[in-house]
C-alpha positions in Angstrom: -7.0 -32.9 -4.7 -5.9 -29.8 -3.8 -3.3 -27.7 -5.7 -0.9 -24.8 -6.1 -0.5 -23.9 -9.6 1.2 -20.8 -11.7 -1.3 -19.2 -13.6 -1.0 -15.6 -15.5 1.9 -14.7 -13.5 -0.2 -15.2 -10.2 -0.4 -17.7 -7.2 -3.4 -19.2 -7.6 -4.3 -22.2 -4.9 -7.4 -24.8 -5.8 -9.0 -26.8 -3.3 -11.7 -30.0 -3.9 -14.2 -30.4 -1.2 -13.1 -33.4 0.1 -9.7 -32.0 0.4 -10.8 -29.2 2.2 -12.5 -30.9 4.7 -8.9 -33.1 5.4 -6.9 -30.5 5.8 -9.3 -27.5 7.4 -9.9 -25.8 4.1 -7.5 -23.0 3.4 -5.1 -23.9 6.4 -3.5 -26.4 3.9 -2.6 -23.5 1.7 -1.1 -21.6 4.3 1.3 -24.5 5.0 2.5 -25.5 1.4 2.4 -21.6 -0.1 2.5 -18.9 2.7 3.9 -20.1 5.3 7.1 -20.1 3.5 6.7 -17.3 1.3 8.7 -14.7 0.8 6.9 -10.8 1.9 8.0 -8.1 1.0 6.3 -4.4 2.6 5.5 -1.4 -0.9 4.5 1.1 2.1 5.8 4.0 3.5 6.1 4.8 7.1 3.9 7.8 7.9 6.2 10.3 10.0 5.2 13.9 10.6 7.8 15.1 8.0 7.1 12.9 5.1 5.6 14.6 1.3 2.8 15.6 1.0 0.4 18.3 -0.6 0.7 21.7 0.5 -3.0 22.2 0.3 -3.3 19.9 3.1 -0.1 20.5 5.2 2.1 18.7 8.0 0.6 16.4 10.5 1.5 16.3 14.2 2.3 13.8 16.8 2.0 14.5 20.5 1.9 11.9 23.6 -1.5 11.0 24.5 -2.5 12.5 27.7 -5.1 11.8 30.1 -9.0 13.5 28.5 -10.4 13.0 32.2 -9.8 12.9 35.9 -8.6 9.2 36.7 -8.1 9.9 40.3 -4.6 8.6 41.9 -4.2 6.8 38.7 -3.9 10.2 36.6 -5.0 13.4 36.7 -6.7 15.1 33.3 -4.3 16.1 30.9 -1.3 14.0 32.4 1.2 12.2 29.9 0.7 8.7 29.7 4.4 7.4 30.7 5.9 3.8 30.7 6.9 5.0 34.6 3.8 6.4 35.9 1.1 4.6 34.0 3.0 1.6 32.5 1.8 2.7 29.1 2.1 5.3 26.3 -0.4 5.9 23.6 -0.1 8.5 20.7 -2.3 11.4 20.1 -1.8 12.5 15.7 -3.5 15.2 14.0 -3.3 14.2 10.7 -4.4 17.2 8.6 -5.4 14.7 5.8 -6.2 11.0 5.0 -4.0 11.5 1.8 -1.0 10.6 3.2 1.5 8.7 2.7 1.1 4.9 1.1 -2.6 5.0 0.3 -5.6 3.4 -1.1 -8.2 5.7 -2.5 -11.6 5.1 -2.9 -13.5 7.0 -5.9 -15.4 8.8 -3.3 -11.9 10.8 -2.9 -13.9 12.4 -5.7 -16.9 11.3 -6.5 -19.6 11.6 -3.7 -22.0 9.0 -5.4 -19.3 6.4 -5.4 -18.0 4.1 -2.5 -16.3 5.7 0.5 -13.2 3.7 2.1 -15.4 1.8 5.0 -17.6 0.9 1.6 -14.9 -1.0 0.0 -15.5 -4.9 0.2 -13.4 -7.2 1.9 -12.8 -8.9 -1.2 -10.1 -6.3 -2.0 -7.8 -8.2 0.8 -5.6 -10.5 -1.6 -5.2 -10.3 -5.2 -2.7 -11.5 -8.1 -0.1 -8.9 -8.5 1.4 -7.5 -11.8 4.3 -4.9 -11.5 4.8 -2.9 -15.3 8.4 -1.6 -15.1 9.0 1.8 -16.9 11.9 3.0 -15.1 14.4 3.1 -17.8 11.7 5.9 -19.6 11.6 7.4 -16.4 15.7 7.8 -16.0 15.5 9.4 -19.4 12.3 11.3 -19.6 11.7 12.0 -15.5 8.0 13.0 -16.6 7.4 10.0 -18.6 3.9 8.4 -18.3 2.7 4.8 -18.5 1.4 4.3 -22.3 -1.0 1.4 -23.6 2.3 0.4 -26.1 4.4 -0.1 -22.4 1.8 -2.7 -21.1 1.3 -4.3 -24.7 5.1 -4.9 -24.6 5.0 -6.3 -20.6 2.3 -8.6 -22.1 4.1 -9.7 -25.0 6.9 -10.6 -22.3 5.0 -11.8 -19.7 1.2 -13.3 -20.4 -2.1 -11.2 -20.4 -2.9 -9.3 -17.3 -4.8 -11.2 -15.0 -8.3 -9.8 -14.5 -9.4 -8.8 -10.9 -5.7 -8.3 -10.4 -3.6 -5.0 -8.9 -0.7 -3.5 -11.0 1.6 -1.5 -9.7 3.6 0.9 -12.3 7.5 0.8 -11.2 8.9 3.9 -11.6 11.7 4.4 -9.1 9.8 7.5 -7.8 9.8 6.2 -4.0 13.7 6.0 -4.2 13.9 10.2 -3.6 11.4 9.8 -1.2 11.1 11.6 1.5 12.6 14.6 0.2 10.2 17.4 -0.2 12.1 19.1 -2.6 12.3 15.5 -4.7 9.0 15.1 -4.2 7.7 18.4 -5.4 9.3 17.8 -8.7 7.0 18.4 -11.4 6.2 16.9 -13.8 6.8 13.5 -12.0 6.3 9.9 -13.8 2.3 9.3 -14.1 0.1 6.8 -16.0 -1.3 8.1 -19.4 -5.5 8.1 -19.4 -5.3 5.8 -22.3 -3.0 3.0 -20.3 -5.6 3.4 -17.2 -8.6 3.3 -19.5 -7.0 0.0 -21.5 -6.0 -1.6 -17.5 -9.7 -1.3 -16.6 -11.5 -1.5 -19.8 -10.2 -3.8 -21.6 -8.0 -5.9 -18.9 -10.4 -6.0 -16.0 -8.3 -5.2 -13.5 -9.1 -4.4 -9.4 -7.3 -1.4 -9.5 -3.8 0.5 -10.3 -1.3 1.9 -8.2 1.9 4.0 -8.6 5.0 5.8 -6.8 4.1 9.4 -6.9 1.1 11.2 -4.9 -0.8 11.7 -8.1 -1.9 9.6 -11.3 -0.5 12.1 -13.6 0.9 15.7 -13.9 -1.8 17.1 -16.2 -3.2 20.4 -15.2 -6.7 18.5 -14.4 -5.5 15.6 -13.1 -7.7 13.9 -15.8 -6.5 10.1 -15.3 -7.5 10.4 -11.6 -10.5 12.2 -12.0 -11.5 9.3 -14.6 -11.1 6.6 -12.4 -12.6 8.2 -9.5 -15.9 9.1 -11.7 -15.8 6.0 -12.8 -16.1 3.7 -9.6 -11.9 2.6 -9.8 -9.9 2.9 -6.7 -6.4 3.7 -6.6 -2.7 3.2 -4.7 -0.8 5.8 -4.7 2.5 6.1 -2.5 3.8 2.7 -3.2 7.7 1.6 -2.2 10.1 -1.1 -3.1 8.8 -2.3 -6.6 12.5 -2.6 -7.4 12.2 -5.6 -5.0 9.6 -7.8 -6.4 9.1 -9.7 -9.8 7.0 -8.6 -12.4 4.4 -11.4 -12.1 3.8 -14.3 -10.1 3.4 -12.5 -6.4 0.0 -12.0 -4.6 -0.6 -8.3 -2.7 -2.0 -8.3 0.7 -4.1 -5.0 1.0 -4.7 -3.2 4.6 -6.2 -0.1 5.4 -8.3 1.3 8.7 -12.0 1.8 7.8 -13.0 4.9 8.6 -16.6 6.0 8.5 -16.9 8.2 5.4 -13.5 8.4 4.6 -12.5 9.1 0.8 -8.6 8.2 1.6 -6.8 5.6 3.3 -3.3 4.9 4.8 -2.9 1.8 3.5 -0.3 -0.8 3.7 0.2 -3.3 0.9 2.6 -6.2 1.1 3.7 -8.3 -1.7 3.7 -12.1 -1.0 6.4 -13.8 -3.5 7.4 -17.5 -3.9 9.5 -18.9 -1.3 13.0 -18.8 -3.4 12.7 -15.0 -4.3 15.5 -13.1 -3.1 14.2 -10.3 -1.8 11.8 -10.1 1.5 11.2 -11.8 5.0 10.0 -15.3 5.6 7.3 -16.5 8.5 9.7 -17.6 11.4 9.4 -18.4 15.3 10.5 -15.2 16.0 7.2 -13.6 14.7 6.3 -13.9 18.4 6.9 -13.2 20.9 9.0 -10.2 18.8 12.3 -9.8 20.0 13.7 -6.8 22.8 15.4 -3.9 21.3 18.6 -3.1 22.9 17.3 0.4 22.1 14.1 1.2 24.4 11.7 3.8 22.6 11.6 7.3 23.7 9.7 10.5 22.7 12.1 12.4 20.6 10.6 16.3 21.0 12.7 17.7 17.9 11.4 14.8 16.0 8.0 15.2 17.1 7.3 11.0 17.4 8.5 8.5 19.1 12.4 6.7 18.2 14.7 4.2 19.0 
């Protein structure tokens, strides 16, 4: 018989063979779980202005043009236009692969370690744990995640799952995308002892937070553990204020580039259908509705607008 059941704070969906073979396997949890879930998006949009680490600098959006000679169709180097091509495409130099929401793998620092294309699709959907320490954070803006903070969420809420992703609320992403916010040192982190007690002693997938870095030590030293120690990271996440602390899946996406040690990722929290916050599955998923604003290349924007 198959089941939906609540179990440490997570979604978890059990199917018997012979139910999966009436109702198509997984399609039957699609229709009694997700399909009327609630789904709420913890990712930044990527923009050429957004934060991000002077070492690296500001990416660049242009057009795409023509890269060869298309006869009367378009002649090298001509801007693809809705009017003369009945298309546009984007060209971006991104100076970095550390931008914005990301996923990294421990390649980002450790060559013998997994790169992002290396990562296995079993990191698509997992239980999802949020640790709120924003109240520290509006009184100490340089607080960092300590082991007594998740022994108190547990106390509260059931033992971390293991295999799961915890995200660390901080309130962080509400200043972004201020540079100057953003630039703020030192920012809200997680303490090498909280990561070391998430993956050593809890089990977990891996650990995301608000900021652009683990922690503001000089060394970066909770990063550079998990990194040297085969744990990927989130970093860049948004809108934890709008999901519960347990109880919610997270839906991870990321491009897989060849040898890549960073990914724009996009993570989207999947909640229980009667949770206030987020955007159910509806007809109008497609076809997507018109805009009464067509999009247009905005040049002192450098992208593309309504």
């Amino acid at each position: 018989m198959r089941h939906a059941a609540l179990l440490g704070g997570a979604i978890v969906v059990g199917c018997a063979c012979s139910a999966m073979a009436q109702d198509n396997g997984l399609w039957g949890a699609y229709d009694d779980i997700f399909k009327g879930a609630k789904y709420v998006d913890l990712t930044h949009v990527i923009t050429p202005e957004i934060p991000v680490w002077p070492g690296f600098g500001d990416s660049t959006f242009f057009p795409a043009e023509a890269g060869a000679d298309l006869g009367d169709y378009a002649a090298k180097g001509d801007i693809y236009t809705y009017e003369d091509h009945g298309f546009v495409a984007t060209s971006y130099l991104l100076k970095t692969d550390q931008l914005g929401t990301q996923l990294d793998p421990p390649a980002h620092w450790a060559a013998e370690y997994p790169t992002i294309d290396e990562l296995p699709p079993t990191y698509t959907l997992r239980p999802l744990v949020v640790i709120p320490m924003q109240d520290k954070v509006a009184e100490d803006f340089g607080y960092a995640l300590q082991v007594s903070d998740i022994e108190a969420f547990e106390a509260e809420h059931g033992t971390i799952p293991a295999g799961s992703v915890v995200f660390v609320r901080s309130d962080w992403s509400k200043g972004w995308p201020d540079k100057e916010f953003a630039a703020r040192t030192p920012f809200p982190g997680v303490g090498l002892d909280a990561l070391k007690f998430l993956h050593e002693q809890r089990h977990i997938l891996f650990h995301g937070h608000e900021p652009l870095d683990t922690d503001a030590t000089p060394t970066l030293e909770g990063e550079y553990w998990l990194m040297h120690n085969g744990y990927a990271q989130a970093e860049g996440v948004a809108n934890l204020d709008q999901v519960p602390p347990t109880g919610c899946l997270v839906s991870i996406g990321y491009p897989k580039f060849k040898g890549g040690v960073g990914g724009y990722a996009r993570y989207v929290a999947i909640c229980p259908a009667d949770w206030p916050h987020g955007v159910a599955i509806s007809d109008a998923d497609a076809p997507l509705p018109k805009s009464d604003k067509p999009l247009h290349w905005d040049a002192a924007a450098g992208m593309r607008v309504r």
